[in-house]
Backbone of each chain as nested JSON, in Angstrom:
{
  "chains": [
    {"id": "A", "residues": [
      {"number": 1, "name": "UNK", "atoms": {"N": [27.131, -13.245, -6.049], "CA": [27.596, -14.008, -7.225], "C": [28.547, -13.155, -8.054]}},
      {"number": 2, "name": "UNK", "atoms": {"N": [29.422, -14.23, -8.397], "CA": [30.913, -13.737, -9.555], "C": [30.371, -13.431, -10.945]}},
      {"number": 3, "name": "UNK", "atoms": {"N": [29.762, -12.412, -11.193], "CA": [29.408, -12.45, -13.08], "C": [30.499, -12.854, -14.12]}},
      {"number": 4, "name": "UNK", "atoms": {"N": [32.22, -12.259, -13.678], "CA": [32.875, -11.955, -14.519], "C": [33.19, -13.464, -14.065]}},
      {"number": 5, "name": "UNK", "atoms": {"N": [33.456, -14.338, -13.282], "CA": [33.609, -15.602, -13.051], "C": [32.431, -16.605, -13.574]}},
      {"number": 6, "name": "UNK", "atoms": {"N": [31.316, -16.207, -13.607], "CA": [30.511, -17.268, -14.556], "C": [31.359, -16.642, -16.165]}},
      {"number": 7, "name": "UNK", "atoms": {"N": [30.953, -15.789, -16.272], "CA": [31.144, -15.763, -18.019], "C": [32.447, -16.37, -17.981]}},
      {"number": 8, "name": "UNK", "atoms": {"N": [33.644, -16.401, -17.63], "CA": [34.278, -17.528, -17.263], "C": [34.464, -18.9, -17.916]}},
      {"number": 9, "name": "UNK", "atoms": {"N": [33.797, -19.478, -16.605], "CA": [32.756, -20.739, -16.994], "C": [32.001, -20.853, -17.857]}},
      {"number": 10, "name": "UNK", "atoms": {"N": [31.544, -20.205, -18.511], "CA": [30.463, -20.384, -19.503], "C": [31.037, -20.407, -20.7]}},
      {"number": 11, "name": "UNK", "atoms": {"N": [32.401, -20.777, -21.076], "CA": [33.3, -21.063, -22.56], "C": [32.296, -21.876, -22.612]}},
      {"number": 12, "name": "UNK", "atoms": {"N": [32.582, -23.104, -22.07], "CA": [31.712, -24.394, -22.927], "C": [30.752, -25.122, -22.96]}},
      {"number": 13, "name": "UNK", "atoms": {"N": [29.54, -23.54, -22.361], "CA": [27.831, -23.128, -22.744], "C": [27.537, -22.853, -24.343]}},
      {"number": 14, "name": "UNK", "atoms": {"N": [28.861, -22.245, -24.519], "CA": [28.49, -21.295, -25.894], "C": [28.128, -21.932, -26.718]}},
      {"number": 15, "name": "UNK", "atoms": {"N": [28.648, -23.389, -27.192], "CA": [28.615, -24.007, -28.176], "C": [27.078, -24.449, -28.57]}},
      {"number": 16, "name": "UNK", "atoms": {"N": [26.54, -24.914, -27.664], "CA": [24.532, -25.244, -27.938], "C": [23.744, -23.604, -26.981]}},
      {"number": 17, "name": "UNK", "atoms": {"N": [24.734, -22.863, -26.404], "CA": [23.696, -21.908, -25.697], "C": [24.016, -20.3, -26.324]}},
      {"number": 18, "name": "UNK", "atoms": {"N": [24.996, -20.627, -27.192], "CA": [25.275, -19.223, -27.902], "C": [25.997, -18.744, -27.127]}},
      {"number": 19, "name": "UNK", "atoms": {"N": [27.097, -17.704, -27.74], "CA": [28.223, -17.046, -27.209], "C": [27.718, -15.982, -26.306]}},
      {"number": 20, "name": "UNK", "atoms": {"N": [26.189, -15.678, -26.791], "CA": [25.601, -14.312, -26.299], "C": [24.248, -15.03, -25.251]}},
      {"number": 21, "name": "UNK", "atoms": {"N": [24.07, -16.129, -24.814], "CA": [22.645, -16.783, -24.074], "C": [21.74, -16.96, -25.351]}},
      {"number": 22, "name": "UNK", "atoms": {"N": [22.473, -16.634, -26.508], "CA": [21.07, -16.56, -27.532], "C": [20.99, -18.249, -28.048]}},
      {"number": 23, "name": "UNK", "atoms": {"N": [20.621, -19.638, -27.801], "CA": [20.141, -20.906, -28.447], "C": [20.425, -20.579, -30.057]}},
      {"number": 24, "name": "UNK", "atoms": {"N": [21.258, -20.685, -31.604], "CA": [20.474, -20.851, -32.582], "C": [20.018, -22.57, -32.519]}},
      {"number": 25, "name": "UNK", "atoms": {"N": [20.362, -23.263, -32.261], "CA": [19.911, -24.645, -32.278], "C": [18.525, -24.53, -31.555]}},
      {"number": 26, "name": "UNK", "atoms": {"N": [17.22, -24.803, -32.27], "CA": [16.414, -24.665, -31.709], "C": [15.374, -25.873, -30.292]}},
      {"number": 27, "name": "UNK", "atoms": {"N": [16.451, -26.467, -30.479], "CA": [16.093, -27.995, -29.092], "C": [16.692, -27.114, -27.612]}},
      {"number": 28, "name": "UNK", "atoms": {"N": [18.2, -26.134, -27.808], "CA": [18.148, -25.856, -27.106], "C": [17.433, -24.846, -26.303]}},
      {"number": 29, "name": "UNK", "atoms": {"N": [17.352, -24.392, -25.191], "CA": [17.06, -22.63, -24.74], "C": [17.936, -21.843, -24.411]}},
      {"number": 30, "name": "UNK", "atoms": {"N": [18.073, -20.842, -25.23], "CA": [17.899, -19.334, -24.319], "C": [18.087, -19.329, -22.964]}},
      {"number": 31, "name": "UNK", "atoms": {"N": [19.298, -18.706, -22.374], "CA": [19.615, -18.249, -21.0], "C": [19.521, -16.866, -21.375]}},
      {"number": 32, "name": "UNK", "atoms": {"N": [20.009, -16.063, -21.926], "CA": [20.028, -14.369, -21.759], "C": [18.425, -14.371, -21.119]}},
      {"number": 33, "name": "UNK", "atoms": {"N": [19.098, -13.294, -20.047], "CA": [18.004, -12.596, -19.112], "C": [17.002, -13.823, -18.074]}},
      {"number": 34, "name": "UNK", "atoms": {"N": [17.33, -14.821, -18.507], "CA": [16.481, -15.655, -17.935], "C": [16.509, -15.755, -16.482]}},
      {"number": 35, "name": "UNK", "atoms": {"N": [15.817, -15.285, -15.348], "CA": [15.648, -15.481, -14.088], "C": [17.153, -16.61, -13.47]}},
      {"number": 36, "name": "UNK", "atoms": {"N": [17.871, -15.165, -12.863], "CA": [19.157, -16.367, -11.871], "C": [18.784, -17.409, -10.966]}},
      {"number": 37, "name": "UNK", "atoms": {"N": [17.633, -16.808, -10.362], "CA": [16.956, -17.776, -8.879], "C": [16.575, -19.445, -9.858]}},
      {"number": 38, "name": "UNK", "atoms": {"N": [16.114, -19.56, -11.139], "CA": [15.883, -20.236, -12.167], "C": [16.808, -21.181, -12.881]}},
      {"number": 39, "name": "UNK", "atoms": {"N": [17.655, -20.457, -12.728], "CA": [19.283, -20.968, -13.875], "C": [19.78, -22.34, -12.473]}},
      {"number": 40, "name": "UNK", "atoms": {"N": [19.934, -21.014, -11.569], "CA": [20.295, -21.905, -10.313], "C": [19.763, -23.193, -10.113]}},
      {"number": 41, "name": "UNK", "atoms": {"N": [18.332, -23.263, -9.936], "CA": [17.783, -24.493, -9.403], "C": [17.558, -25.639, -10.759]}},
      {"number": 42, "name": "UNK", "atoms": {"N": [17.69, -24.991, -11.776], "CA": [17.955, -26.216, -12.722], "C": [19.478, -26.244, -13.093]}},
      {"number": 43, "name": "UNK", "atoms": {"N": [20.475, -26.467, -12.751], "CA": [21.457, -26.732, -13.044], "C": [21.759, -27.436, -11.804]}},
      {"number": 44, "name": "UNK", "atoms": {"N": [20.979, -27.366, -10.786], "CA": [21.206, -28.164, -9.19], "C": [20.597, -29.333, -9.954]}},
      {"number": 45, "name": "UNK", "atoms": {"N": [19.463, -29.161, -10.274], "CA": [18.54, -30.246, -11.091], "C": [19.222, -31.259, -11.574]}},
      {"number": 46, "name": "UNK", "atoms": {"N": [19.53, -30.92, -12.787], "CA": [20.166, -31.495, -13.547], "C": [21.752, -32.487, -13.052]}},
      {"number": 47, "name": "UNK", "atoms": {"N": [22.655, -31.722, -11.853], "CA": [23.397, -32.088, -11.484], "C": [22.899, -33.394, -10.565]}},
      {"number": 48, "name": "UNK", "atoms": {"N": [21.957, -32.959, -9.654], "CA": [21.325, -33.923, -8.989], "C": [20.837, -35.151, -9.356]}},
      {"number": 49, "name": "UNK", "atoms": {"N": [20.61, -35.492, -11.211], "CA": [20.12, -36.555, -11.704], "C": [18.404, -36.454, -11.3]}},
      {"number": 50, "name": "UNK", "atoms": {"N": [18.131, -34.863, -11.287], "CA": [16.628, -35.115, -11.423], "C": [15.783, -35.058, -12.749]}},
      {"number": 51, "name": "UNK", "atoms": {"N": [16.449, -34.293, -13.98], "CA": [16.074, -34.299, -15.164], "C": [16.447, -35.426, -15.448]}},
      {"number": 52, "name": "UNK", "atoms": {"N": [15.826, -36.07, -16.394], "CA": [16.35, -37.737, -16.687], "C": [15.737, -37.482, -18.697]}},
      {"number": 53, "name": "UNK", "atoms": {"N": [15.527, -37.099, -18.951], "CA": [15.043, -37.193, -20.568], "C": [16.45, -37.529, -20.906]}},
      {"number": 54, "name": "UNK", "atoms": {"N": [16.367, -37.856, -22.568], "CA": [17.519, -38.189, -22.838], "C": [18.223, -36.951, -23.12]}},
      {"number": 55, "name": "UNK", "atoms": {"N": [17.77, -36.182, -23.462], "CA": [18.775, -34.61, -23.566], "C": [19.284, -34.248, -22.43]}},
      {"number": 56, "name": "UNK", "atoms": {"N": [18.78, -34.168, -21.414], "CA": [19.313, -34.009, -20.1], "C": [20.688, -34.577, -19.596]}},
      {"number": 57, "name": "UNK", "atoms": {"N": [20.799, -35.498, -19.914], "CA": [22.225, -36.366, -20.135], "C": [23.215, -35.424, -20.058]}},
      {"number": 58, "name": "UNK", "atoms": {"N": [23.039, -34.525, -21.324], "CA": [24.328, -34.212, -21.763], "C": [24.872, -32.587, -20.211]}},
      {"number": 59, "name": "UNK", "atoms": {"N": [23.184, -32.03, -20.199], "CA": [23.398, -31.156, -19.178], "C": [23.76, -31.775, -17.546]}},
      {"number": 60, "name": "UNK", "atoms": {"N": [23.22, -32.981, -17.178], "CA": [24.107, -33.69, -16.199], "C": [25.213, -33.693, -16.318]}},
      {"number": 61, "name": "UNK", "atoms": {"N": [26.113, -34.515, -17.284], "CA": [27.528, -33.924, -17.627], "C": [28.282, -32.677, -17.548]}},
      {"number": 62, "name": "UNK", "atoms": {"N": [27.381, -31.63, -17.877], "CA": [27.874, -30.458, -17.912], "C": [28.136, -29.809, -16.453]}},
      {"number": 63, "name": "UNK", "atoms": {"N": [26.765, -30.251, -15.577], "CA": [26.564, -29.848, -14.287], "C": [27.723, -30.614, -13.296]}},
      {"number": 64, "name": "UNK", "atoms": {"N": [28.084, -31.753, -13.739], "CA": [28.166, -32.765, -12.388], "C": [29.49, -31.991, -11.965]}},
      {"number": 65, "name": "UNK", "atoms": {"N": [30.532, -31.19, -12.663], "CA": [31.883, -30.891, -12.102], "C": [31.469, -29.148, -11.287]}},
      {"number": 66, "name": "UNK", "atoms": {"N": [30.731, -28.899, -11.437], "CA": [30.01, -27.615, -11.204], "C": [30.004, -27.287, -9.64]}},
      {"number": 67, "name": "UNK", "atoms": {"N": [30.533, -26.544, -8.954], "CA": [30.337, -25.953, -7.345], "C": [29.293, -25.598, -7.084]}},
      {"number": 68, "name": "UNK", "atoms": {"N": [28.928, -24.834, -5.869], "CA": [27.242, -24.257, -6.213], "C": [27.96, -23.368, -6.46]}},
      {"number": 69, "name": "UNK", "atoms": {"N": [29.186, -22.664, -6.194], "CA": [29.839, -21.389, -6.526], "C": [29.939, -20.958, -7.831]}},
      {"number": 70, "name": "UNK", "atoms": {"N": [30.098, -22.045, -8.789], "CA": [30.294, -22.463, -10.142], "C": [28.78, -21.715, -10.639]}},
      {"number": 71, "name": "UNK", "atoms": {"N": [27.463, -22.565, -9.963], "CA": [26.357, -22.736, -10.537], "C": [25.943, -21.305, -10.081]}},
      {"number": 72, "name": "UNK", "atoms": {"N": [26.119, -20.55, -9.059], "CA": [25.747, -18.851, -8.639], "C": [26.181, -18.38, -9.931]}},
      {"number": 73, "name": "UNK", "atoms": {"N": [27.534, -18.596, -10.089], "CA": [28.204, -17.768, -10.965], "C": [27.644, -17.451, -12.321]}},
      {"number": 74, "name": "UNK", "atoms": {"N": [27.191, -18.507, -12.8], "CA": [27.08, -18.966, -14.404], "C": [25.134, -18.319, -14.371]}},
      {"number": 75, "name": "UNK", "atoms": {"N": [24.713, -18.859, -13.223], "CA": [22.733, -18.463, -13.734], "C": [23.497, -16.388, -13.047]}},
      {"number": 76, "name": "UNK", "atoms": {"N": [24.252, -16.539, -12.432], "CA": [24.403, -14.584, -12.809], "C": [24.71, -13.995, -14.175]}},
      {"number": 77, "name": "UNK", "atoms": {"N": [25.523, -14.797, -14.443], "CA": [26.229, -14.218, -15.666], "C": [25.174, -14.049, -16.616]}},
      {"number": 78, "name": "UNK", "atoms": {"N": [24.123, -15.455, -17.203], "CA": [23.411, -15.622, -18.188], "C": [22.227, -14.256, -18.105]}},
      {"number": 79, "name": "UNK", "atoms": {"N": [21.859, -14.326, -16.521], "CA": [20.875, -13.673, -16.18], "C": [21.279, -12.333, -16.773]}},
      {"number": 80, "name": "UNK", "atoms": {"N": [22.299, -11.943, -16.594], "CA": [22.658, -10.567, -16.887], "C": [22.753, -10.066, -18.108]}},
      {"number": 81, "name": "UNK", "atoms": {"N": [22.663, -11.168, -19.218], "CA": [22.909, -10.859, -20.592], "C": [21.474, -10.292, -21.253]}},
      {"number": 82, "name": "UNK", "atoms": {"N": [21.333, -10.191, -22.221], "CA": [20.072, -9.301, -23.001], "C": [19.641, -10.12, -24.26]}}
    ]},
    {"id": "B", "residues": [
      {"number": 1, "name": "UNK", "atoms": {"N": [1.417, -25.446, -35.808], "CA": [0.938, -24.879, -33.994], "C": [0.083, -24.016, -34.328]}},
      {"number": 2, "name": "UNK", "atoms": {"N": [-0.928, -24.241, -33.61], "CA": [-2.128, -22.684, -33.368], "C": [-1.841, -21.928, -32.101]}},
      {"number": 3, "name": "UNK", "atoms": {"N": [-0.892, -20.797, -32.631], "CA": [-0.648, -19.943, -31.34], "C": [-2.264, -19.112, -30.534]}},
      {"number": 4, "name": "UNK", "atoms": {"N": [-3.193, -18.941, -30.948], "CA": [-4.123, -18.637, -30.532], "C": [-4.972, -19.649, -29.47]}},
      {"number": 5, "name": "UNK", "atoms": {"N": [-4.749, -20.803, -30.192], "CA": [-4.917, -21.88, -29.137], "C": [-4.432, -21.998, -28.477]}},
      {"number": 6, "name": "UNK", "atoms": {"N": [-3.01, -21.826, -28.455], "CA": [-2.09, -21.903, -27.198], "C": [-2.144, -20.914, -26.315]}},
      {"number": 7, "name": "UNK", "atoms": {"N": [-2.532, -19.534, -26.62], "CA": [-2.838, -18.342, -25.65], "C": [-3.922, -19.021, -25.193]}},
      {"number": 8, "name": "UNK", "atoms": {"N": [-5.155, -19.446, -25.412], "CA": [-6.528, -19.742, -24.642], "C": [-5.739, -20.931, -23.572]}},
      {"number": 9, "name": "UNK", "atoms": {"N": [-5.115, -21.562, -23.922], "CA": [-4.416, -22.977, -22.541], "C": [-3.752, -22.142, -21.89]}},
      {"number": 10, "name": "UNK", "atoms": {"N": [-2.808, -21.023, -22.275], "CA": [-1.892, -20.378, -21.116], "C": [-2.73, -19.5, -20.323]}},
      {"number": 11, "name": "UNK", "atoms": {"N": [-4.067, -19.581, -20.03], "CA": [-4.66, -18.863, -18.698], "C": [-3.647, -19.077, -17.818]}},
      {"number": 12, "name": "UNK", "atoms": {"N": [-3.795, -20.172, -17.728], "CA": [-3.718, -21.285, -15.966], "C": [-2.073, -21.211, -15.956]}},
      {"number": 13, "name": "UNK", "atoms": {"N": [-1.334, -20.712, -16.885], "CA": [0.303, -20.627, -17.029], "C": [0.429, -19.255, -15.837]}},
      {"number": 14, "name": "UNK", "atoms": {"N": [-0.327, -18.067, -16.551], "CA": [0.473, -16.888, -16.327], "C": [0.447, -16.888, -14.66]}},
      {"number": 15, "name": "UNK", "atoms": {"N": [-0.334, -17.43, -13.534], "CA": [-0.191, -16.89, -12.043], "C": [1.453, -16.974, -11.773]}},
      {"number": 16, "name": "UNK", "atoms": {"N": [2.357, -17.944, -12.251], "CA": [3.975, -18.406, -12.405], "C": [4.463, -17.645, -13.846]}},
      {"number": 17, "name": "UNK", "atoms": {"N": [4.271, -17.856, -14.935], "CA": [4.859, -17.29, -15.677], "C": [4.617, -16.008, -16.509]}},
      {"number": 18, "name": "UNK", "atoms": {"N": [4.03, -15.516, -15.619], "CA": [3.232, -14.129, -16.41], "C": [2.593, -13.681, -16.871]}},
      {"number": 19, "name": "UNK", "atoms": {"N": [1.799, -12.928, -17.464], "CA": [0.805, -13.067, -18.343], "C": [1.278, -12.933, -20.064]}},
      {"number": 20, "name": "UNK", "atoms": {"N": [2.511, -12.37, -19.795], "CA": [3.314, -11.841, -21.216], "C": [4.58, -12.868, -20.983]}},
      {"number": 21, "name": "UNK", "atoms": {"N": [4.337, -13.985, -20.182], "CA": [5.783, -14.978, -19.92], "C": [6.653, -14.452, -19.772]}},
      {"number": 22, "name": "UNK", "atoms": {"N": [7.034, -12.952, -19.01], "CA": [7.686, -12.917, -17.788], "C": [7.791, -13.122, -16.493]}},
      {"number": 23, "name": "UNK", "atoms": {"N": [8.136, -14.071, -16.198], "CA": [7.819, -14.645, -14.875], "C": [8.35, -14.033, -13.514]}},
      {"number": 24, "name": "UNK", "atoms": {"N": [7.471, -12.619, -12.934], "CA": [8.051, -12.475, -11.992], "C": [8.459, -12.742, -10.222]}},
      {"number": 25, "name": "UNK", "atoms": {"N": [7.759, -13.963, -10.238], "CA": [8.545, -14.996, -9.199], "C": [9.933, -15.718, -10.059]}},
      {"number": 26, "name": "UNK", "atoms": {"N": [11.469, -15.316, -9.355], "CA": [12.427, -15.516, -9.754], "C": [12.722, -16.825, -10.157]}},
      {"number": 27, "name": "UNK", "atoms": {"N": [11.907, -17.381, -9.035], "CA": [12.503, -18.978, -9.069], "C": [11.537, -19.722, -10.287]}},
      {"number": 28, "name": "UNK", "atoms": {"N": [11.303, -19.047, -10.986], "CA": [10.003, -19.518, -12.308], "C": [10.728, -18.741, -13.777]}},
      {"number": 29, "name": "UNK", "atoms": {"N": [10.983, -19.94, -14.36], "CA": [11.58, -19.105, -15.935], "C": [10.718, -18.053, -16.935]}},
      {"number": 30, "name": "UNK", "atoms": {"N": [11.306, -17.248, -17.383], "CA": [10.685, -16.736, -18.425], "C": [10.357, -17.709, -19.514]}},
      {"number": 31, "name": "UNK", "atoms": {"N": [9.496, -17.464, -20.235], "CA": [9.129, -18.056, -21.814], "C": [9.06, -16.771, -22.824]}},
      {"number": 32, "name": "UNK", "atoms": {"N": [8.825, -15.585, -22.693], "CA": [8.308, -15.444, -23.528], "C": [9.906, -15.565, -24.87]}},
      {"number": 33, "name": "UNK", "atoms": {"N": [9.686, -15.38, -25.424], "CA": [10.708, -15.813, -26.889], "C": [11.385, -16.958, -26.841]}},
      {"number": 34, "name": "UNK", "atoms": {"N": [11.026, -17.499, -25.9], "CA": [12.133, -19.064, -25.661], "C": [11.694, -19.903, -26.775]}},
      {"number": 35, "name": "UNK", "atoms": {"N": [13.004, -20.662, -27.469], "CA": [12.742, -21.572, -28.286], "C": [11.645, -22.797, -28.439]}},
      {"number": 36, "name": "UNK", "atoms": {"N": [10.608, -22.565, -29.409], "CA": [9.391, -23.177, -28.911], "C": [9.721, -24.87, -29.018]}},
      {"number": 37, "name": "UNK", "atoms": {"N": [10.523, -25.16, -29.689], "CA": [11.067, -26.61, -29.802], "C": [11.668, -27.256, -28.255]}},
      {"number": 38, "name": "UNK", "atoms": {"N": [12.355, -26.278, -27.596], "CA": [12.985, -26.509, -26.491], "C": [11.77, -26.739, -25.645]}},
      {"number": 39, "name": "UNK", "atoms": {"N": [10.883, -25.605, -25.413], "CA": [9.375, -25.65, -24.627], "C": [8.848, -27.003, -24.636]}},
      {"number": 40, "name": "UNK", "atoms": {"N": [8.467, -27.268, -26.07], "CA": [7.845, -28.427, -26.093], "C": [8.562, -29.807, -25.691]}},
      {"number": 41, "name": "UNK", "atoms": {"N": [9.857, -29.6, -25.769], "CA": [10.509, -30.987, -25.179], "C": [10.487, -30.656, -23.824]}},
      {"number": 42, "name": "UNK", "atoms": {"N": [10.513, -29.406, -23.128], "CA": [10.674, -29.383, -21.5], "C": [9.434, -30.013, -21.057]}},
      {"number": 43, "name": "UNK", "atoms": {"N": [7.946, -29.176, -21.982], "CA": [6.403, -30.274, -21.028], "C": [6.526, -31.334, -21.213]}},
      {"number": 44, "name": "UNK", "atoms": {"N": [7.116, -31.687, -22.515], "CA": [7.041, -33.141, -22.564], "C": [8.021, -34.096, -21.524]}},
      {"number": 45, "name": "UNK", "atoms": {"N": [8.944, -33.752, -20.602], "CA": [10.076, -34.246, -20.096], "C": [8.789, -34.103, -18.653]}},
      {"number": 46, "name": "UNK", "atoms": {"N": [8.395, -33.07, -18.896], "CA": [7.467, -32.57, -17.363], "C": [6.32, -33.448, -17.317]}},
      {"number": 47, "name": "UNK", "atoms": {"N": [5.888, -33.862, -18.591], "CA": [4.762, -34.909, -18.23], "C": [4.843, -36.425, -18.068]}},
      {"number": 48, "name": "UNK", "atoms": {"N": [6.404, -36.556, -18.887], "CA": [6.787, -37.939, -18.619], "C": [7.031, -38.589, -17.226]}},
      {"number": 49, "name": "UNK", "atoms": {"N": [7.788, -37.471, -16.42], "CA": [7.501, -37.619, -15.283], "C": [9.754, -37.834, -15.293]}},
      {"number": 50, "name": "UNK", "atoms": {"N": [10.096, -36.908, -16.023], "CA": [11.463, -36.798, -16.317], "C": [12.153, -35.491, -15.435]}},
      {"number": 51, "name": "UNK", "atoms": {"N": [11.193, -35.04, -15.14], "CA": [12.235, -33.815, -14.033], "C": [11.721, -34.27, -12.561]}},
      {"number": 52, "name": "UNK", "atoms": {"N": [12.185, -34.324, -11.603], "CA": [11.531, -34.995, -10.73], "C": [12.138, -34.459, -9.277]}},
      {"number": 53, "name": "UNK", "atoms": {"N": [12.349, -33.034, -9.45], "CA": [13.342, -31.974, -8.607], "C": [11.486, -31.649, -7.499]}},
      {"number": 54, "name": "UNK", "atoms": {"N": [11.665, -31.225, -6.77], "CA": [10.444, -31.098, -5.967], "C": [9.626, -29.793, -6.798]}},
      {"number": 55, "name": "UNK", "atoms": {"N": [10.393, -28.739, -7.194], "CA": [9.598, -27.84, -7.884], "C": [9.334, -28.436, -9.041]}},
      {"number": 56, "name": "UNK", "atoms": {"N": [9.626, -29.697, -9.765], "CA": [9.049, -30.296, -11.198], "C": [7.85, -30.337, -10.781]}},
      {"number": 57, "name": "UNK", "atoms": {"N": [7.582, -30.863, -9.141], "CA": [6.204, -31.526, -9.328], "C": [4.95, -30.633, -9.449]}},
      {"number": 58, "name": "UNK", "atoms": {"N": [5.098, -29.59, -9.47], "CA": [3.967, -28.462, -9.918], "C": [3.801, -28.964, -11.24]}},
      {"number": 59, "name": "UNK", "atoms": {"N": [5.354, -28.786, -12.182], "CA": [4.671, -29.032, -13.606], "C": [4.539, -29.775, -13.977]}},
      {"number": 60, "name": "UNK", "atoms": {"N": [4.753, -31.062, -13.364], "CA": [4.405, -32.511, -13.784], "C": [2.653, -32.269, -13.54]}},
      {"number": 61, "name": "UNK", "atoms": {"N": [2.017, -31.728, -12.777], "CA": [0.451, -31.641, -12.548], "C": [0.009, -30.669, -13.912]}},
      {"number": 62, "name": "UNK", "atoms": {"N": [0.951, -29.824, -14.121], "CA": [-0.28, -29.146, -15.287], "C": [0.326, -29.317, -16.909]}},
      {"number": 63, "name": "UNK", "atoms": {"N": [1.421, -30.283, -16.561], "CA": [1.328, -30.613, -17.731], "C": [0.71, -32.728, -18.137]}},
      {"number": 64, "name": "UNK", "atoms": {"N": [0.362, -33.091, -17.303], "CA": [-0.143, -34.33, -17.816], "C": [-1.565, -34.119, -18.077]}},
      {"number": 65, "name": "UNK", "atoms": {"N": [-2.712, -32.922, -18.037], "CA": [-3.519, -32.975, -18.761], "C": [-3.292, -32.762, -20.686]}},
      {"number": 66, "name": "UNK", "atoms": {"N": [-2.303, -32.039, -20.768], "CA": [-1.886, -31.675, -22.254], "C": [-2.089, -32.669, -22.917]}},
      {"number": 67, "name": "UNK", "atoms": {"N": [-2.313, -32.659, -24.585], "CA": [-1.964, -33.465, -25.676], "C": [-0.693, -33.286, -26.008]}},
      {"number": 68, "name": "UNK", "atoms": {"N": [-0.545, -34.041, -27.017], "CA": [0.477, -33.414, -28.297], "C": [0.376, -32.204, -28.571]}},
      {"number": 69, "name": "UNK", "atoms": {"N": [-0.706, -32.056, -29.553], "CA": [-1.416, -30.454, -29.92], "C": [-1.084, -29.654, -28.76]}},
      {"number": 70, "name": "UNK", "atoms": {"N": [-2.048, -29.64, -27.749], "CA": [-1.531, -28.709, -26.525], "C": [-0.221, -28.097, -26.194]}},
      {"number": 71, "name": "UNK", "atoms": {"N": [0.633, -29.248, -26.487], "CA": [1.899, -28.716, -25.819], "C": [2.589, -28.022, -27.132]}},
      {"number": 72, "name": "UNK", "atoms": {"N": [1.901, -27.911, -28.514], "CA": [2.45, -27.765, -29.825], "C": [2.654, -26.304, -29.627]}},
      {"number": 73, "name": "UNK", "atoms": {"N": [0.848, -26.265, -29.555], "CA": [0.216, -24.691, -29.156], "C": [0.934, -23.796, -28.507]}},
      {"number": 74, "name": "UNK", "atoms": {"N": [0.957, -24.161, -27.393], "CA": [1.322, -23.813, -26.123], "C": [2.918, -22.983, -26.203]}},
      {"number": 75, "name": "UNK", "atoms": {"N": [3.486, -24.07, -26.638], "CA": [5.178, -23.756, -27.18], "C": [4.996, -22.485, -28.008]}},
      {"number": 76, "name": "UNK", "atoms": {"N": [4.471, -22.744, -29.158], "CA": [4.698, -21.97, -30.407], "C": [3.676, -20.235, -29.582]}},
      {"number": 77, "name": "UNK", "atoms": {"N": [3.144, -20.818, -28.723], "CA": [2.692, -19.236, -28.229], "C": [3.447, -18.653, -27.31]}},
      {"number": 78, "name": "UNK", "atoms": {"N": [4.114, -19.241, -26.676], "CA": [5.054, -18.747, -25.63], "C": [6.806, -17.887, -26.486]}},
      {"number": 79, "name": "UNK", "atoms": {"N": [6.826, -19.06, -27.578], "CA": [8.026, -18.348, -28.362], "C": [7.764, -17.298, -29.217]}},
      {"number": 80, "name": "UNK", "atoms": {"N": [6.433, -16.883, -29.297], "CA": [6.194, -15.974, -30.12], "C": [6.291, -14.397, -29.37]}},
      {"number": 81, "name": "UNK", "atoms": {"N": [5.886, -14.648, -27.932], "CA": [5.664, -13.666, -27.303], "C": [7.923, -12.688, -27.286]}},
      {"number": 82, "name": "UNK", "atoms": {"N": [7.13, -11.241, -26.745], "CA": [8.589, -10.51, -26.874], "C": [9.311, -10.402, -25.162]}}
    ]}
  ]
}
């Protein structure tokens, strides 16, 4: 996985996931450090139309233009932050 | 939230998420400091029966015994942890 290519991708995480993985909106979560093997399979999730809540919505959207190359990239990047 | 209550329900959490909610099976998220608002909307999405990815279905099983309270607890103890 591309780290310097997720952080990349991840401009327009920042806005509900923090510039740094840090959430202040507290509905959202926290990616810094969070398990890549993790990031990965929920952003497949989500792309897949398996999360269905209504918040999920917006992360379907986010996911659906996403590669898996895209999705390696981005759960590396987050993973890697502190 | 009674985080003390919520440590006595997270026995049956830590074999996946740790005992300190670091989860070291990769493919299993961390909690510990995760936004407890976010937590509580994820069991609640997990008990509705709203993630529905094949690894949801573990937590669709341990989270439809929960209450309200439970999942209050539960949250607010997991975001407390470092």
């Amino acid at each position: 996985a591309d780290i310097n290519a997720g952080k990349a991708k991840a401009a327009v995480c920042a806005s509900c996931h923090g510039a740094d993985g840090h959430a202040a909106i507290p509905t959202y979560p926290h990616l810094a450090g969070q398990n890549a093997a993790y990031l990965e399979a929920a952003l497949k999730a989500y792309k897949a139309g398996q999360r269905t809540s209504p918040q999920a919505a917006i992360m379907k959207s986010m996911a659906m233009p996403l590669s898996d190359d895209d999705i390696k990239n981005l759960a590396a990047y987050y993973s890697s932050l502190k």
